[in-house]
Each structure stands twice: as structure tokens, then as C-alpha cells.
N, C-alpha and C positions, 0 to 999 in steps of 0.2 A: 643692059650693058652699063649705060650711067649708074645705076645703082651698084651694082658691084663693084664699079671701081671708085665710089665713094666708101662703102665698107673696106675694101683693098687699102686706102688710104688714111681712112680714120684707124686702123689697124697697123699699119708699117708705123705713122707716128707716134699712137700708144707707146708702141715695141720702142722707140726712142726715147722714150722718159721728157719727151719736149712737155713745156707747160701746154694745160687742158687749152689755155683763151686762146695761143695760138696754134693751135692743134685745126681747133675748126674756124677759126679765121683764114688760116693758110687755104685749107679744104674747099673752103668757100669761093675763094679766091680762083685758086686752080681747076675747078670747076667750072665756073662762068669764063675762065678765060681761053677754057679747053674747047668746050663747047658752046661758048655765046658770044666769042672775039671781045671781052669784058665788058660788054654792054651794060651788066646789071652793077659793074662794081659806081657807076656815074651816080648809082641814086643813094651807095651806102652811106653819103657824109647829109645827107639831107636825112635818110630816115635814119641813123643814130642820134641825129642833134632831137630828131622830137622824140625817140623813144627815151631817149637821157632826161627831157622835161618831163617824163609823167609824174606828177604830183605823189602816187600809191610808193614810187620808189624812193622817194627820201626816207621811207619810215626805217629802209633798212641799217644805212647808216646810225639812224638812231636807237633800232631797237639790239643792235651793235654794242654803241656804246654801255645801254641800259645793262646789259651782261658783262662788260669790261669793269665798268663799275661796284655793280653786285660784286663780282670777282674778287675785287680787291678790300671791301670795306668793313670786313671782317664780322659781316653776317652770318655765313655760313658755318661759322664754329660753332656758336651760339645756338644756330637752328637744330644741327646733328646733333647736340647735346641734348636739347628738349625732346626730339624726338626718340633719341636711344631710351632715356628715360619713361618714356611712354610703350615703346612697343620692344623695347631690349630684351624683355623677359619670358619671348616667343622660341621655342625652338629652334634654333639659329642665331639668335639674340643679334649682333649689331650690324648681321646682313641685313633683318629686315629694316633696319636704322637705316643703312646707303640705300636701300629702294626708296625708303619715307622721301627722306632728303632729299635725293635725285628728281624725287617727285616735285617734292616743292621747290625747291631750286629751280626745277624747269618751267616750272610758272612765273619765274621772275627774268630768266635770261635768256631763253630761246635759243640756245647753245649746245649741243652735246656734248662739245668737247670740252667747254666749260665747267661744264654740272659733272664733264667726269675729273678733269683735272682739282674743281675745288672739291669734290667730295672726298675725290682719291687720297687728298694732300690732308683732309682731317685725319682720315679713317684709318690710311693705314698703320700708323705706331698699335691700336686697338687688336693687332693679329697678335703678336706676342703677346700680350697683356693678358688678353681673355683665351688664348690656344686655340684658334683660328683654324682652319682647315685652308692654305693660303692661295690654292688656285679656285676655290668655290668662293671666297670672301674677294679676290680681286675680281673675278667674274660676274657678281653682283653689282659692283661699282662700276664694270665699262658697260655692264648691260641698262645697267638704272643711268647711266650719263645719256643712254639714248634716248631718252624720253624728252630732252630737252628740244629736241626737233617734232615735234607730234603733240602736243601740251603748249596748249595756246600761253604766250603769244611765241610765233615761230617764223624765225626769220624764212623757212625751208617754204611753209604754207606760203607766205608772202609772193615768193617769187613763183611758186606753182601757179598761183594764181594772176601775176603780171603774164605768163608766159602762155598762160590759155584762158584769160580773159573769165575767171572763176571770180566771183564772191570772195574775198579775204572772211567778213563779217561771218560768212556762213563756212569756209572752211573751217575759223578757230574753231567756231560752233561744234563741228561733226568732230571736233579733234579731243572732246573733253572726254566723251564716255569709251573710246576705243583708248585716251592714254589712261584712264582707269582702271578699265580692263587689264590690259598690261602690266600694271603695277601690280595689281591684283593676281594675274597670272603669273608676274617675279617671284614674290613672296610666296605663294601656293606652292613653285617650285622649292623654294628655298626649305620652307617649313616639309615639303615632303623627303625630300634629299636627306632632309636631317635627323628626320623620325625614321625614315630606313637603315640608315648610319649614324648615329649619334655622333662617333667621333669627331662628325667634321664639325658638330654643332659649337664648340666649345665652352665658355661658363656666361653664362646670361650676366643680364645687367640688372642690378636690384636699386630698385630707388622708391620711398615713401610716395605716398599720395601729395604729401605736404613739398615735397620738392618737385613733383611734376607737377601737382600747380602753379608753382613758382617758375617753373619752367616754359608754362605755357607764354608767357612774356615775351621771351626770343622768338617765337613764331611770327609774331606779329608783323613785324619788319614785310617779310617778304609777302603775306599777307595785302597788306596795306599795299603795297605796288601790284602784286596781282591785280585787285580789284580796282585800283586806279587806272590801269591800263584796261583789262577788260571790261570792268563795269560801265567805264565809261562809253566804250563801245557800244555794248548796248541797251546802254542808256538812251542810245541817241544823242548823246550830248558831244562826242568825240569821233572824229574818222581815226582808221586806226594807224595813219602819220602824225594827226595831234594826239592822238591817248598812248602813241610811243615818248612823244616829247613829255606827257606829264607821266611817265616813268619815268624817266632820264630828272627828270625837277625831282621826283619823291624819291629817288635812290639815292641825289647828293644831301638832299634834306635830312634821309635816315643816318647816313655816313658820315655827316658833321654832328647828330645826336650820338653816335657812336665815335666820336672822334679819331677817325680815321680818315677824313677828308683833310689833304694837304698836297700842295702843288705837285709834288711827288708822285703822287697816288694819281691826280690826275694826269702829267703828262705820261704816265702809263698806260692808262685809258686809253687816251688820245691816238695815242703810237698804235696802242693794238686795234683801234676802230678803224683808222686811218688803211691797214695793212689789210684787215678783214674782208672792210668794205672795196677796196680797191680788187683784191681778187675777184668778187663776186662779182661785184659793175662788170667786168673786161669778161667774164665769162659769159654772166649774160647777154651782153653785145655782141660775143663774137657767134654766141647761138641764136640771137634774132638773125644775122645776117644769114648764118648756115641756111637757117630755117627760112629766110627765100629763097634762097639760091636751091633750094631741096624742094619746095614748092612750086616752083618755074619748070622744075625739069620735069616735075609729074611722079616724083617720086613719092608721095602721099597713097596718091589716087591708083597708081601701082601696085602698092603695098595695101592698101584697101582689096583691088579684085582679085589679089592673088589670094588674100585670108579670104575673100567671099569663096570662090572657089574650092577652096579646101571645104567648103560645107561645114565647116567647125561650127557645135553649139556657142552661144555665151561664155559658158561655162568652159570651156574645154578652149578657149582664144583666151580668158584669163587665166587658166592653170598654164599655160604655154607664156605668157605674160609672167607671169611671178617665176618659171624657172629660167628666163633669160635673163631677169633682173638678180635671179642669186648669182646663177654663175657668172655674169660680168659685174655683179657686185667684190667678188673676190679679187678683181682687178684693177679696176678701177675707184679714184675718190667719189665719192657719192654723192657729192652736191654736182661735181659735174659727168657724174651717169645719168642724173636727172636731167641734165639742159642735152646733154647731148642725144637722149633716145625720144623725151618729151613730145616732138616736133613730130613723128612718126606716129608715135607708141598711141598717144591723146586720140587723135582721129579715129584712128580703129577703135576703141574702146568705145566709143562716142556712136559710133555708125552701129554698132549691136545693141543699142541702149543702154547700156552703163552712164549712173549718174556722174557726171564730173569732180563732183563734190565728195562723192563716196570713191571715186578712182582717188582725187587728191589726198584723202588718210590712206586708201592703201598703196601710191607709190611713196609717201614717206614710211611707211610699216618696212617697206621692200629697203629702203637706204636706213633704217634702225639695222636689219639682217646685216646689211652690206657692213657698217661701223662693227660690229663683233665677229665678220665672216676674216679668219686668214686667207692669203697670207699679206691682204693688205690693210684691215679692218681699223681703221683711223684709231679710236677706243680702244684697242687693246693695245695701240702703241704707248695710247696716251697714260696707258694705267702701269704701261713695262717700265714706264717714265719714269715713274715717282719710285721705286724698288732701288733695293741697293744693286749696286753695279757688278754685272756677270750673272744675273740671279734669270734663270732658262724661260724664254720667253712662252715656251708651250706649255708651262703652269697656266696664264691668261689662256688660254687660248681651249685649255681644255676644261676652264673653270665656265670660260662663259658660254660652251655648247649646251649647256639646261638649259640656257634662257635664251638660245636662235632655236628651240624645239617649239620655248612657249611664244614665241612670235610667229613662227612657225602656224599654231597654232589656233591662234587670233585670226591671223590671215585668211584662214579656210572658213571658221567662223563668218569672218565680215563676207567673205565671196558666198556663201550660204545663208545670213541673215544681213543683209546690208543696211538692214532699220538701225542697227544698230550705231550706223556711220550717220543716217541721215534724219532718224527723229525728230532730233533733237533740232536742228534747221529748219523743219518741216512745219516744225513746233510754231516755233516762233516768226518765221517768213510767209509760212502759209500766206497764200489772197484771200 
């Protein structure tokens, strides 16, 4: 009874368009008040003040701004351009450019919707130029901006890991060869679309040997913060709140060698980490709070022996797992599908033996899906965005269903080889 009339409610206020943080704050609320005469709400100003101190949570405001910054310092011209010239000359030519880029971008700002908005705002003039096929080339772009949540360092991993008490060190970790794969699987698509239909391909990009070496220079930048943030990690030398802050140091250091660092520049930054980080805080809060008031009622442990019951293999409790997260991917924002199912979802996966580690890349894989699924998929707004105005939003949308098949795809893969998630962890954490 408790439990359905917490979905009844999480549901009527969906259908209101009210914000996510007070969606399940309210929830929470009415809940213990309904049913505990608000007994539990005495202890919420005591346990927000120490979950608000955890140390692991400052990194996100920082690794925040580290992407605000990227954004603006006009790295990303420079990098698409090195890489078109290197991989431009591929069947598809400057799609597989926004995958490169997306890639690497997403090693520097942990963003999706960043890696799609600055790739998008290069790339697009490049459809006319070269005769573009224009729903396959913007469908590129929102599908490669997803990588920036899954391709360490990632704000998304971050909080997966605050919120079920995971390794961050060993998520980045498991998140390098699954956002490889991906990239790998973009481009496979791109290049086979193109060799089946040429027309979409348009005219490649030709450039000497002697200018893609010269080229390779703009790489660097992003580069060098990669490995400053990550390496540091692990190294050993950095937790990854300080190897966020020596991002945030090497991004304005690059940005003033690219002279583009100025007050300007940064209280943009500012404004939009400020705005970022605040949605994110107040969501996560209002789903630790959910997340006792759901745990008091027995609503876990519920939901645990009814999936026992069902007798479901592994296998057959995550294939059930991955199609409730498309189709309420389609509805909801994906950072807070993740906080809001998180609390339930985790424990079951946990109790059949699923690694946590390897659950954490694949429910970011599931909110990649969710960013390019209509009719709410964050990324394909973001990419309607930059288009001139009036231009039919289901070009996006029918561009980027090749690359929700090869996520799609991945997915079954990781649920069938799960080494693939967690080698690499295994690797290096081993005892």
C-alpha cells in the first residue's frame, strides 16, 4: 500500500512539470507525515548538514567549473580541427570528427551537454560546406556529447558513487574501455550508414601529412588536463576533489596561453557552475532524504522479495532493469532518473551479485540512451538549439536513432561480458 502510493505520488507530480528536488522532497515529506506523524522529518536538518560536509562532494562543483571553463576558452575549435584533419578522410568524413572530439572533450569536462553544445556550435556551419546528410551529422553530435557523462572524469560517476557508497577511483576506471567501445561503436555506425548510402556521406576532408602534424599541437591542451586530473589520480598523488581543483588550475593556465582568459569569460563560468552545482546539491538532498523515508518504510526490502519471488534469473532482473530505465528515460531528466530510482534499483542488483562498479557504467550507459531517447532526450534539444529557427525538430531525432541501437548494443554486451566494465579495476585494485 505504502509503496504504491509513493509511485501514485512520484507520478501525479512528474505529470506537473514541478522541479525534480522538490518533487521528492515534498514526497518524502508526506510520507513520514502520513504515516510516522513526521517523526523522521526531526532528524532531516541534522543528517543534511553532515551529508552536505562530505569531503567527495566538493569535487563536483569543481569538476563543474573545469567544463564551464573548457567551454568557453576556445579550445575546442582548435581540437575539431586537428582531429577532422586526421580522421576527416573516413567515409562520413566530419562525423567521425564530432565523435573524435566529443571523445576528447569528454575527457576534459564531464558534461554531456557541454561536449554537445561546444561541438555542436563548431561543427555545424561544416553541413553545408562539405553536403552533409543533416539529420545523420546532427545525430552524431548529440550522440558523441553523451560520452561526456561515462569518459572519466564525470560529474554523473561522482554522485553514483556518493549515493551508493562505490569507489569514484574504480568507477573512472571501469568507465574508460566501455566509453571506447562507444566511440568505437559511433563511428562503426557512421562509417557503415555511409558505405550503404553514400549520399549521406558527403565530400571528405583532405589535408597533408605536414599539416596534421602541425595539427597535432591543438590536441594537447585537452590532453594535458586529462592526464592532470586523471593521472593524478592514480598516481596516488591526488584524491579526486584535489585532481579536480588541479583541472580547474591547468584549464585557466591553458586559457590565458590561449588568450581567452578574461573577467568576462570567467564570471560566465562562475554563473553557470554556480547554477549547475546548485540544481545538483538540492537534488541529491532531496533523494538522500527520499531515500530514508523509503528505507524506514521497508520499501527496499519489499521490493527485494517480490523480485525474489518472481524467481527471475540475473540476467532476466537486468534485462527488466534496462527496459524501465528506457522507457522512463523518455520522460524524464536523467540525472534525476538516476537519484530518483538509484535507492531501490542499487539493492536489487546488489542482492543477485551484480558488481556495483560494473552496475555504475551501465546505469550511466542507460541515461546516455535516456539524453538521445524523444520526446524528452536533453541532447537532442541541445543540438535543435544551435539550427536555424523553425528547422523540424525530428531531423535530430531520426538522426540519432543509429547510435541509441549501438548503445543499445553495448549494453547487452556489458550484461553478457561484464569484464569488460570491470578488468580494468580489477587490474589495478586487485589485493
Amino acid at each position: 500500500m505504502k509503496a504504491m502510493g509513493f509511485l501514485a505520488g512520484l507520478l501525479a507530480l512528474l505529470a506537473l512539470s514541478l522541479p525534480v528536488a522538490a518533487i521528492l522532497g515534498d514526497i518524502a515529506i508526506v510520507m513520514d507525515q502520513f504515516w510516522n506523524n513526521g517523526r523522521l522529518q526531526r532528524t532531516f536538518g541534522g543528517f543534511l548538514w553532515e551529508k552536505s560536509n562530505q569531503y567527495l562532494l566538493l569535487s563536483i562543483p569543481l569538476f563543474v567549473l573545469l567544463g564551464e571553463i573548457n567551454l568557453r576558452s576556445g579550445i575546442a575549435a582548435r581540437m575539431y580541427d586537428a582531429v577532422a584533419k586526421w580522421i576527416g578522410w573516413l567515409p562520413g568524413g566530419l562525423m567521425h570528427a564530432n565523435i573524435g572530439a566529443s571523445t576528447i572533450f569528454a575527457a576534459t569536462s564531464g558534461s554531456s551537454v557541454a561536449t554537445s553544445a561546444t561541438i555542436g556550435t563548431v561543427a555545424y556551419p561544416e553541413i553545408a560546406r562539405h553536403g552533409y546528410s543533416e539529420p545523420l551529422f546532427l545525430g552524431s553530435i548529440a550522440a558523441g556529447g553523451t560520452l561526456g557523462i561515462l569518459i572519466p572524469p564525470s560529474v554523473t560517476l561522482i554522485v553514483y558513487g556518493v549515493l551508493t557508497q562505490t569507489s569514484v577511483p574504480e568507477l573512472y576506471m571501469a568507465g574508460i574501455v566501455p566509453g571506447a567501445l562507444l566511440a568505437a561503436l559511433f563511428s562503426l555506425t557512421v562509417l557503415g550508414l555511409c558505405l550503404l548510402r553514400p549520399g549521406l556521406s558527403g565530400s571528405p576532408v583532405r589535408a597533408g601529412w605536414a599539416d596534421r602534424l602541425r595539427a597535432l599541437t591543438d590536441l594537447v591542451p585537452p590532453m594535458v588536463i586529462f592526464l592532470g586530473v586523471i593521472g593524478t589520480i592514480y598516481a596516488g598523488i591526488a584524491t579526486p576533489t584535489e585532481a579536480a581543483s588541479i583541472g580547474v588550475v591547468l584549464s585557466l593556465i591553458l586559457s590565458a596561453a590561449n588568450r581567452t582568459l578574461n573577467t568576462r569569460m570567467l564570471l560566465a563560468s562562475f554563473e553557470g557552475t554556480v547554477r549547475t552545482t546548485s540544481m545538483i546539491m538540492l537534488i541529491i538532498l532531496a533523494a538522500m532524504i527520499l531515500n530514508i523515508v523509503v528505507g524506514y518504510f521497508g520499501a527496499i526490502q519489499a521490493a527485494t522479495r517480490m523480485v525474489g519471488a518472481l524467481g527471475l534469473e540475473p540476467w532476466q532482473l537486468m534485462a527488466l532493469i534496462v527496459v524501465f530505465y528506457l522507457v522512463i528515460g523518455m520522460f524524464m531528466e536523467t540525472f534525476s532518473m538516476m537519484l530518483t530510482t538509484i535507492g531501490i534499483v542499487f539493492p536489487l542488483v546488489t542482492s543477485v551479485g551484480y558488481d556495483p562498479v560494473w552496475f555504475g557504467v551501465v546505469v550511466v550507459l542507460l541515461m546516455e540512451a535516456a539524453l538521445i531517447t524523444p520526446p524528452i532526450g536533453v541532447n537532442l534539444f541541445v543540438v535543435q538549439g544551435i539550427r536555424a529557427r523553425g528547422a523540424p525538430f525530428r531531423d535530430v531525432c531520426i538522426g540519432a536513432a543509429p547510435f541509441l541501437a549501438a548503445m543499445l548494443a553495448l549494453i547487452v554486451l556489458l550484461i553478457w561480458q561484464p569484464g569488460l566494465a570491470t578488468w580494468l579495476p580489477d587490474l589495478f585494485y586487485a589485493q
